[in-house]
C-alpha positions as CSV (number, residue, x, y, z in Angstrom):
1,X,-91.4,54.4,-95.4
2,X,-89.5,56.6,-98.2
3,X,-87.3,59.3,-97.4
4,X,-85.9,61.8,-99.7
5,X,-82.7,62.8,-100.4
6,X,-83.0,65.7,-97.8
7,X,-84.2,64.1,-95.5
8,X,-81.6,61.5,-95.5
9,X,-79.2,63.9,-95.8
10,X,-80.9,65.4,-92.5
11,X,-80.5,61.9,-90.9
12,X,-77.1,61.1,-92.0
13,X,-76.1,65.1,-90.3
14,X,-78.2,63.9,-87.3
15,X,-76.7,60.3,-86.6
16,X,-73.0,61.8,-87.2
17,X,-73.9,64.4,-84.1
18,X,-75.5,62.0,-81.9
19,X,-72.1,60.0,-82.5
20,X,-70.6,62.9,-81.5
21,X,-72.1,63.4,-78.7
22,X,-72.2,60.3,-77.4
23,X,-67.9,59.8,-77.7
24,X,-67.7,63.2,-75.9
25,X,-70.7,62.0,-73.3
26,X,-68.5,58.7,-73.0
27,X,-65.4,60.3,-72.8
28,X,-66.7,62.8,-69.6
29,X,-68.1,59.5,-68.1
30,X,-64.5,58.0,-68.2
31,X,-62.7,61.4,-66.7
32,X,-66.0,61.2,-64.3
33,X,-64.8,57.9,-63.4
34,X,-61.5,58.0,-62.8
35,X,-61.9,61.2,-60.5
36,X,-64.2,59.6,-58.9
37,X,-62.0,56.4,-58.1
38,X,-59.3,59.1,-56.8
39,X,-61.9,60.6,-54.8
40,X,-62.8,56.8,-53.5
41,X,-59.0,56.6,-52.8
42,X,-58.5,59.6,-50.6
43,X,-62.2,59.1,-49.3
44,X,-60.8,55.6,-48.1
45,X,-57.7,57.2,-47.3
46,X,-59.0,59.7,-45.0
47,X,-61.2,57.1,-43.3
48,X,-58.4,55.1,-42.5
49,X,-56.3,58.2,-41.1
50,X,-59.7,58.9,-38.6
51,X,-59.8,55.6,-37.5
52,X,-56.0,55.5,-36.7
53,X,-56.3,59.3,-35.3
54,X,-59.8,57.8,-33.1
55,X,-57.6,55.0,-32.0
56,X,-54.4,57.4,-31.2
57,X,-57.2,59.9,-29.5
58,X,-58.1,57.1,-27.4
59,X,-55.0,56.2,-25.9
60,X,-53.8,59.8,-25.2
61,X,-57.3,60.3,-23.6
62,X,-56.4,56.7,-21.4
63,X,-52.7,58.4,-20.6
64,X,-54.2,61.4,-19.8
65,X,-56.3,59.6,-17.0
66,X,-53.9,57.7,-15.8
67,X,-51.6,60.6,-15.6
68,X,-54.2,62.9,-14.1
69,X,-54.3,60.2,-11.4
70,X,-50.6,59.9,-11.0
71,X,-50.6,63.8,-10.5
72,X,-53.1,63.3,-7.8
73,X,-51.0,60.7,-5.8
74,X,-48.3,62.8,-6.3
75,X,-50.0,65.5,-5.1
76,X,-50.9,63.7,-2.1
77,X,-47.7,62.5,-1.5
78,X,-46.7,65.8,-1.8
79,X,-49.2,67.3,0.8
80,X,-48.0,64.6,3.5
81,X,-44.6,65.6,3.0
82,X,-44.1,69.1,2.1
83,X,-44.3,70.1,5.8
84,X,-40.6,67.8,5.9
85,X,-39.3,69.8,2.9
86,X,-37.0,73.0,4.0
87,X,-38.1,76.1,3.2
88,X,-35.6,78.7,2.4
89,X,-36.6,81.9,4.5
90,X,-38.6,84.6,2.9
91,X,-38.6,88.0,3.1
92,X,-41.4,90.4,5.1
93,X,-42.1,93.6,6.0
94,X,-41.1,94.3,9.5
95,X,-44.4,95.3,11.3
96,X,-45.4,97.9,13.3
97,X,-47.0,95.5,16.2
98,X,-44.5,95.2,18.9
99,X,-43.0,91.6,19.5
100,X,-43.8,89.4,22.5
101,X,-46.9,89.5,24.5
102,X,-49.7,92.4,23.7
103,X,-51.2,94.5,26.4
104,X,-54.6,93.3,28.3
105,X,-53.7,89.4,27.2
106,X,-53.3,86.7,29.5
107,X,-49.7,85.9,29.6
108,X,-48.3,82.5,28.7
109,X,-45.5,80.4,30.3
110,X,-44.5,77.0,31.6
111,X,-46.2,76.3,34.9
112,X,-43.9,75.7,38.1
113,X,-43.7,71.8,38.8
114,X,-46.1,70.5,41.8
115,X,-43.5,69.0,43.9
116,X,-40.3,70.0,44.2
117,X,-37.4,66.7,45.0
118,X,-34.6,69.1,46.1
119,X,-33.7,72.5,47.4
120,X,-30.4,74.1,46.7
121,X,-29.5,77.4,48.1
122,X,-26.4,79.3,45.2
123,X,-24.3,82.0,46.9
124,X,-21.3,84.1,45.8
125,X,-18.0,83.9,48.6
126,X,-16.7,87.0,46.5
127,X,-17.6,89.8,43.7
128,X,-17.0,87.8,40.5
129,X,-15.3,91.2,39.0
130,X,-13.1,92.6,42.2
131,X,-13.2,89.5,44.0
132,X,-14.3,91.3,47.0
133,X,-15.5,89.2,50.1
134,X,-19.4,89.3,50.2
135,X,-21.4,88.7,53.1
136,X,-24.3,86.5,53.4
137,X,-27.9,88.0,52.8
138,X,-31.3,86.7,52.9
139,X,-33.0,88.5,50.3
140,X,-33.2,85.8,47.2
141,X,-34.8,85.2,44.4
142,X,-35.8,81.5,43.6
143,X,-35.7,79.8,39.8
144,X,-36.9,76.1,39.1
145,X,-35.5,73.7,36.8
146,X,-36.3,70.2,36.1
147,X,-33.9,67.7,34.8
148,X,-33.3,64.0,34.3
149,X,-31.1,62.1,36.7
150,X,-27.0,62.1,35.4
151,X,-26.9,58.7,33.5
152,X,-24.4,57.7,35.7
153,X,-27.2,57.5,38.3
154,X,-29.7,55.4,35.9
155,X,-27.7,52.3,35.5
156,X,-29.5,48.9,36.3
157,X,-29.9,47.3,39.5
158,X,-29.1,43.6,39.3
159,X,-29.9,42.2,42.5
160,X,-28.7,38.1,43.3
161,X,-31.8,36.1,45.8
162,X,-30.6,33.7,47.7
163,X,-33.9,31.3,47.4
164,X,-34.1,28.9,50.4
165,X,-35.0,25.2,49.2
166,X,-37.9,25.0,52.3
167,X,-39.2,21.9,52.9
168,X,-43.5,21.5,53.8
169,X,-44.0,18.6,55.7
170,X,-47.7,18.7,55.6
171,X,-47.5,18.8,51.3
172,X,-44.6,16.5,51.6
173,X,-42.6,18.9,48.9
174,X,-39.9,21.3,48.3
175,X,-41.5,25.0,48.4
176,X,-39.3,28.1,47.2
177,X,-40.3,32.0,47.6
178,X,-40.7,34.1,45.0
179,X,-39.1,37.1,45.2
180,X,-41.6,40.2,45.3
181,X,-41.3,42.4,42.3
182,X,-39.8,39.6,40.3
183,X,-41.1,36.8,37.4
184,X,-40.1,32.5,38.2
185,X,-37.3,31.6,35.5
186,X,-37.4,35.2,34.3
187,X,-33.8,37.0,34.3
188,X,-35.3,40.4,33.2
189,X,-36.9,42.8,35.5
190,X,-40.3,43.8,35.2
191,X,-39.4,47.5,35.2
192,X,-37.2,46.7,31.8
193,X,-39.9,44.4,30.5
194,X,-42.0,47.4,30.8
195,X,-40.2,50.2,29.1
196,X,-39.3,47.8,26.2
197,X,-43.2,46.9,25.5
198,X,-43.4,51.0,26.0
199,X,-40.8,51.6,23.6
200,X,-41.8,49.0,20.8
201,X,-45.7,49.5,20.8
202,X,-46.1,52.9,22.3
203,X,-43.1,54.6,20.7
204,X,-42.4,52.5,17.7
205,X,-38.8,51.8,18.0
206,X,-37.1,49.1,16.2
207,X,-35.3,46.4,18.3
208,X,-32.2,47.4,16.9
209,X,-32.7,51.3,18.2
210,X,-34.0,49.3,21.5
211,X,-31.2,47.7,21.9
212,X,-29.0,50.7,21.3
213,X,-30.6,52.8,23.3
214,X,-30.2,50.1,26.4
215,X,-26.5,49.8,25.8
216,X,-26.0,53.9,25.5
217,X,-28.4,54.9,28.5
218,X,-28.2,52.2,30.9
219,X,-25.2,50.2,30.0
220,X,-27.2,47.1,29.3
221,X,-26.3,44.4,26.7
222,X,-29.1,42.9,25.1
223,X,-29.2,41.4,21.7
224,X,-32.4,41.7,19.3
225,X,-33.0,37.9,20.1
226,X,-33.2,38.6,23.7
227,X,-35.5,41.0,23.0
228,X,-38.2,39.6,20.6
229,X,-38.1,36.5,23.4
230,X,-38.8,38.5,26.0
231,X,-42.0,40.2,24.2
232,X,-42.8,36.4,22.9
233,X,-43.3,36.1,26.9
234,X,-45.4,39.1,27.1
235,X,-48.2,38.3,24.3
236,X,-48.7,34.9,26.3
237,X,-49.3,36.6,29.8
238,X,-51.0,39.0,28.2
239,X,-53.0,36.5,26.3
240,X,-56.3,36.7,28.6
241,X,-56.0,40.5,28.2
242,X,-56.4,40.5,24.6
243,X,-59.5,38.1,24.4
244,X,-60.9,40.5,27.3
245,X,-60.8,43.5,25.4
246,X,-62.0,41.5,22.0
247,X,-65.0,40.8,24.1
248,X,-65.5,44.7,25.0
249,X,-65.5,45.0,21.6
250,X,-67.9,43.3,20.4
251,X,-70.4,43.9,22.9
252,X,-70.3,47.7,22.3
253,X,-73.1,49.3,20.6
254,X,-70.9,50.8,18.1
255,X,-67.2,48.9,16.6
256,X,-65.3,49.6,13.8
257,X,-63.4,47.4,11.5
258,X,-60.7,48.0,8.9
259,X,-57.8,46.2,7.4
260,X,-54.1,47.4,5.7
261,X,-50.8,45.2,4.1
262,X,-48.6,44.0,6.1
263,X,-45.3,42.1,5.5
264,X,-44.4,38.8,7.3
265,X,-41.3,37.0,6.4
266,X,-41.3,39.2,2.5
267,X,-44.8,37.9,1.8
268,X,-47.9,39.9,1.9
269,X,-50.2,39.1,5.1
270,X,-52.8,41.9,6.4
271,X,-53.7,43.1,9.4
272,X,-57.1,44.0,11.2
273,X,-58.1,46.2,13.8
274,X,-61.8,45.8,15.5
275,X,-61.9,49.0,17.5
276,X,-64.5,50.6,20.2
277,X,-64.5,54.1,21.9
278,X,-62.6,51.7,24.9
279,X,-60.7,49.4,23.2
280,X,-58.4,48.5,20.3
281,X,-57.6,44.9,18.9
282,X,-55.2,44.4,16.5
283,X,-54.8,40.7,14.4
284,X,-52.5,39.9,11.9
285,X,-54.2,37.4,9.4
286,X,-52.5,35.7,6.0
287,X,-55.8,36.6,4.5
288,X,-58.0,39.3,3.8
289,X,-61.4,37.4,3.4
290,X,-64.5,37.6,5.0
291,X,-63.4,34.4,7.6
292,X,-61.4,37.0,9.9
293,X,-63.8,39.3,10.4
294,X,-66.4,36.6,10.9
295,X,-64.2,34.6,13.9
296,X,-63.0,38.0,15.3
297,X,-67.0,39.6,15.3
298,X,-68.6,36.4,16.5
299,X,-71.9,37.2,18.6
300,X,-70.9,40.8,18.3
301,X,-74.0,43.3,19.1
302,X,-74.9,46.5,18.1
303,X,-73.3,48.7,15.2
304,X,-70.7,48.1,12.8
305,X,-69.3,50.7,11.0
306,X,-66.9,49.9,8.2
307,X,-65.8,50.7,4.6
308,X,-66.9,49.7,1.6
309,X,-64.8,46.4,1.5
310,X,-67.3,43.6,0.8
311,X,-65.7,41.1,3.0
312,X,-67.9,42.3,5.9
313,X,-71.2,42.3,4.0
314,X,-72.6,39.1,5.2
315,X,-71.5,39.1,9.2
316,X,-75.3,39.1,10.7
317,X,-75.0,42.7,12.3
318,X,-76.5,45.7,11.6
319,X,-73.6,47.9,9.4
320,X,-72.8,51.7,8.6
321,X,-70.8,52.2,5.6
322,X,-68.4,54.7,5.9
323,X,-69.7,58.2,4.6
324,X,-66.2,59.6,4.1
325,X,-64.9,56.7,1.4
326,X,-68.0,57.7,-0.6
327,X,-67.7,61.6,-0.7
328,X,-63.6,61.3,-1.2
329,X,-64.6,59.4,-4.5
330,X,-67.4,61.4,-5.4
331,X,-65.1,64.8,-4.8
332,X,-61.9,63.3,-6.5
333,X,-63.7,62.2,-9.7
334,X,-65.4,65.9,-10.0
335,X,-62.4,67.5,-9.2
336,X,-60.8,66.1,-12.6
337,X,-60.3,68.3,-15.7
338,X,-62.4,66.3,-17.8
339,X,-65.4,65.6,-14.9
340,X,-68.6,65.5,-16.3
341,X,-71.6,68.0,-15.5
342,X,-73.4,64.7,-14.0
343,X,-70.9,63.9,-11.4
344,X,-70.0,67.6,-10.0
345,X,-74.0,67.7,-9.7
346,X,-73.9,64.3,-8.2
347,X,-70.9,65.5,-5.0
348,X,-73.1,68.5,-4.1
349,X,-76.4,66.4,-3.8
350,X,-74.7,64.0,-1.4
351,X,-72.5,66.7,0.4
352,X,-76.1,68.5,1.0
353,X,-77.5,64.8,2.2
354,X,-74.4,64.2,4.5
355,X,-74.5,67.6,6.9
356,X,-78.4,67.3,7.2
357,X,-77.7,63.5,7.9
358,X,-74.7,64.6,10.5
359,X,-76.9,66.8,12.2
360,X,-80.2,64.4,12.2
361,X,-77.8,61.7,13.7
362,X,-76.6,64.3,16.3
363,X,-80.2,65.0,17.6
364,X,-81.7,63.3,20.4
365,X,-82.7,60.3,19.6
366,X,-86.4,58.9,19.0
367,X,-87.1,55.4,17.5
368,X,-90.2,56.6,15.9
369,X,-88.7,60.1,14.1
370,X,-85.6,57.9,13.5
371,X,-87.6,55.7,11.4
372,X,-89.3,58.1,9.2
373,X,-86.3,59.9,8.3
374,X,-84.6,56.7,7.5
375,X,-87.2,56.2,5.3
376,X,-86.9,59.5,3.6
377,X,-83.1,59.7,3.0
378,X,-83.3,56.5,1.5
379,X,-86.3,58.2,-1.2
380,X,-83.1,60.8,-1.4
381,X,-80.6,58.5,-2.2
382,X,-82.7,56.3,-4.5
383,X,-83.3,59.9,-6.6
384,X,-79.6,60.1,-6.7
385,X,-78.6,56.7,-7.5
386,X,-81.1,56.7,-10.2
387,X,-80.0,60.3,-12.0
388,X,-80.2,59.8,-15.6
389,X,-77.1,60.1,-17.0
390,X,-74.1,58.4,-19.8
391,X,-71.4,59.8,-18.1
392,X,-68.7,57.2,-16.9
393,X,-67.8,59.1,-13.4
394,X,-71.0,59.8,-12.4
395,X,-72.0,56.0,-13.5
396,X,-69.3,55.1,-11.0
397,X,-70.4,57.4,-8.6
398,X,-74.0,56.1,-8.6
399,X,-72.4,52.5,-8.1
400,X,-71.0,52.7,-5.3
401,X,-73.9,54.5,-3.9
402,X,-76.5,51.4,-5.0
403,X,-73.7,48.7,-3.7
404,X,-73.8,50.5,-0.1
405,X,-77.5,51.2,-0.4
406,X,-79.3,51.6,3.0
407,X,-76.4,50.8,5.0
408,X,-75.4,54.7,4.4
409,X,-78.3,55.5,7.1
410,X,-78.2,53.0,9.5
411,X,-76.5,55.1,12.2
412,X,-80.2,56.8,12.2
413,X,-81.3,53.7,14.2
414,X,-78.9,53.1,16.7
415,X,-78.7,55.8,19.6
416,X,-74.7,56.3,19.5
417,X,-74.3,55.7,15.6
418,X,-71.6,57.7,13.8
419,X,-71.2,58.1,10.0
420,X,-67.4,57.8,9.1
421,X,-64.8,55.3,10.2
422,X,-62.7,57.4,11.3
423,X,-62.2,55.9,14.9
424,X,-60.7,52.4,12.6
425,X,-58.4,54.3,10.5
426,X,-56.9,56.1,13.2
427,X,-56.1,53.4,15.0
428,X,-54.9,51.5,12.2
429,X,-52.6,54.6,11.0
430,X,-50.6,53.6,14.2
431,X,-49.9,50.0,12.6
432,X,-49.4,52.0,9.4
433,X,-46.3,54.4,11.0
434,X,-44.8,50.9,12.0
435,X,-44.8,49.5,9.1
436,X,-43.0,52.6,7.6
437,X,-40.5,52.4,10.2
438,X,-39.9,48.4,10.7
439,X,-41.5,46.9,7.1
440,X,-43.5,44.3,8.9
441,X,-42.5,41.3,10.6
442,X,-40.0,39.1,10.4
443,X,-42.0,35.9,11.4
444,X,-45.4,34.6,12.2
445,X,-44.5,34.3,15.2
446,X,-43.5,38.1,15.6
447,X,-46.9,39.3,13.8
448,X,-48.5,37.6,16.2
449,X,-46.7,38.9,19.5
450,X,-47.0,42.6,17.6
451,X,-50.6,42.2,17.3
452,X,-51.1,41.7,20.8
453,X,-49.0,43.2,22.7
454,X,-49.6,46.6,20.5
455,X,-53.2,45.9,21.5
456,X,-52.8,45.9,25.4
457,X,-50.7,49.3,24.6
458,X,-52.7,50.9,22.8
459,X,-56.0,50.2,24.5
460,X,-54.5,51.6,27.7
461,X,-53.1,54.6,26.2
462,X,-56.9,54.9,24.7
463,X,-58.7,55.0,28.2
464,X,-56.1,57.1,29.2
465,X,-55.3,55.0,32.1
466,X,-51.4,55.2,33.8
467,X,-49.6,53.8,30.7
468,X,-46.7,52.4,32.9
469,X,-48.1,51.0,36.0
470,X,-50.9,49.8,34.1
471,X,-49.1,47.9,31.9
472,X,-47.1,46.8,34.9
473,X,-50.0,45.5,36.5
474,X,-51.8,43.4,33.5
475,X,-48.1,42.0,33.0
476,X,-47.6,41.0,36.9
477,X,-51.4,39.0,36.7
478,X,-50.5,37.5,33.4
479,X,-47.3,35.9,34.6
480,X,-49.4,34.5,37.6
481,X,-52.2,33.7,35.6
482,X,-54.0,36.1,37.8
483,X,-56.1,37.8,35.0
């Protein structure tokens, strides 16, 4: 093809601006370039910082937790002591009701004592203030008061038998009298033996306070030693006692079972009560496995009632789990700051479920209505245990609830079934005071004697029999294998 000289000319003008253009275009993709590898930079940059802000964000979200929980021990700690914390006195405005007694109540006052021990008759001889003979009246007024004998008066009695060696001729052997109120080979009286069991299991004094209390009162040396011997004595006459009550136990319809720490020696043993509404057994075990329960429950009948702690999930018996463990976590987790929606909704379903439960299980009871209303609480639960939800408390929530299942209703079945273990923890709180006061044992031996003994105490005190001369009596059939 031929071009002319114009045209070329047009070309050449053409090319050199296309050059042109395409050094400036290159040179904008170069400053495109680099701005955009800075922008990569702080792009990659800023990703970094989120991640390391995500990751920081996480474990102030994991400190908050677990100081949101420490607050809440603390303020539980601080509820169970704050009535032990002085109060400085504040200020009120006087009111305008009158002190004392108000008219048209019933008035209040300790009531005179049923018998009276002594009569004393107090007179002047002259006028305390002129010191003027006075004559004797008998216009008087009378005022009681009851006292404890001067401690001069309560020192022991040691008494020395004279034992005659008799010989039986028909036996062929030496025959000796015991003395009445008194135990063979025993140098302690009974009435002593007594008041320290009292003391130790019922009042929760430690030997050493025992022992002090002996010398101050009754002028009585004892050492510790004597001491724990003497109660080593007791737990074997009491022996038949304690498997007596275990048996009461477990043939009641209903029993409860929980377990706490205790310290024997400095190492970590637990111990167990198995409790009915007549009796309390106490065990201290090494272990806190299923094997206790199983040996201390054997042929056991009826109801058990128990937390959720999985060692008592396979004993063949029929079991309540305890309603109160389940709605103290469900109300603790929705009571945190950052509580989901799911969980809060979760605590007021079951709270609704337990008081129609309470009062279905308080109604007379009928096997056949008992049965369709098992079957419809556990359509409730299911509903709640199945709520949709991603949210980590109410996951936790829901749970517990699947682990427990069915046994959450079980009281419906059983004609004296109760919801909460309440009766097990409050007679394990009395282990749990001694353990505050003493720190445990000092020997296996000694947690075993404590488990015992405390269990013929306690179970006395429970069916509010004579604490004294009861305990007087089960000690007097022990020592001649009588029980």
């Amino acid at each position: 093809m031929y071009y002319s000289p114009a045209q070329l000319s047009a070309l050449r003008f053409e090319v050199r601006r296309l050059r042109t253009n395409v050094a400036n275009y290159q040179h904008w993709h170069l400053l495109q370039k680099q701005k955009a590898d800075r922008f990569e930079k702080v792009i990659e940059k800023q990703d970094q910082l989120i991640r390391e802000l995500e990751k920081e964000n996480t474990q102030l979200r994991k400190q908050k937790n677990d100081l949101t929980d420490e607050l809440e021990k603390t303020r539980k700690e601080r509820d169970t002591f704050k009535g032990m914390v002085f109060r400085p006195k504040q200020y009120t405005a006087p009111s305008l009701r009158r002190r004392g007694g108000q008219p048209g109540h019933a008035g209040h006052g300790r009531f005179l004592p049923h018998r009276i021990n002594r009569y004393s008759r107090a007179f002047l001889t002259q006028c305390p203030d002129c010191h003027t003979i006075l004559p004797r009246v008998q216009a008087a007024d009378t005022h009681t008061v009851t006292d404890l004998p001067h401690w001069r008066d309560m020192q022991p009695v040691t008494t020395e038998y004279t034992i005659e060696r008799q010989w039986c001729s028909l036996c062929k052997k030496e025959v000796r009298a015991v003395p009445a109120g008194t135990i063979p080979s025993v140098r302690l009286g009974m009435n002593l033996v007594t008041m320290v069991m009292v003391w130790r299991y019922r009042f929760r004094e430690p030997f050493g306070k025992i022992a002090e209390r002996l010398k101050t009162q009754y002028d009585l040396h004892l050492s510790q030693g004597a001491l724990v011997h003497i109660l080593q004595r007791t737990r074997r006459w009491l022996g038949p006692r304690y498997e007596e009550f275990l048996a009461e136990v477990r043939g009641s319809p209903v029993k409860h079972a929980d377990e706490t720490g205790w310290r024997v020696s400095g190492e970590n043993w637990w111990s167990w009560v198995f409790a009915s509404q007549k009796s309390t057994v106490y065990t201290m075990e090494e272990t806190r496995g299923g094997g206790v329960p199983k040996i201390f429950l054997s042929g056991a009948t009826g109801l058990l009632v128990r937390d959720d702690y999985g060692g008592y999930t396979n004993l063949p018996i029929a079991q309540q789990s305890c309603w109160a463990h389940l709605l103290r976590l469900a109300r603790d987790l929705a009571a945190r700051d950052d509580a989901s929606g799911e969980v809060k909704t979760i605590y007021e379903k079951l709270k609704t479920l337990f008081e129609l439960l309470s009062d279905d299980v308080a109604r007379p009871f009928d096997q056949k209505d008992r049965q369709q209303l098992f079957e419809w609480y556990t359509v409730d639960l299911e509903r709640i245990s199945t709520l949709p939800t991603g949210a980590t408390d109410a996951k936790k929530v829901q749970g517990r609830i699947a682990k427990q299942n069915t046994r959450l209703f079980t009281a419906l079945l059983h004609p004296e079934g109760v919801l909460t273990n309440n009766q097990a923890e409050r007679d394990i709180r009395k282990l749990v005071v001694t353990r505050k006061i003493s720190g445990g044992s000092q020997s296996k031996e000694g947690a075993k004697t404590h488990a015992v003994n405390m269990s013929i105490v306690e179970t006395i005190h429970k069916r509010q029999l004579p604490l004294l001369d009861t305990l007087q009596d089960y000690l007097f059939a022990g020592a001649a294998g009588r029980n």
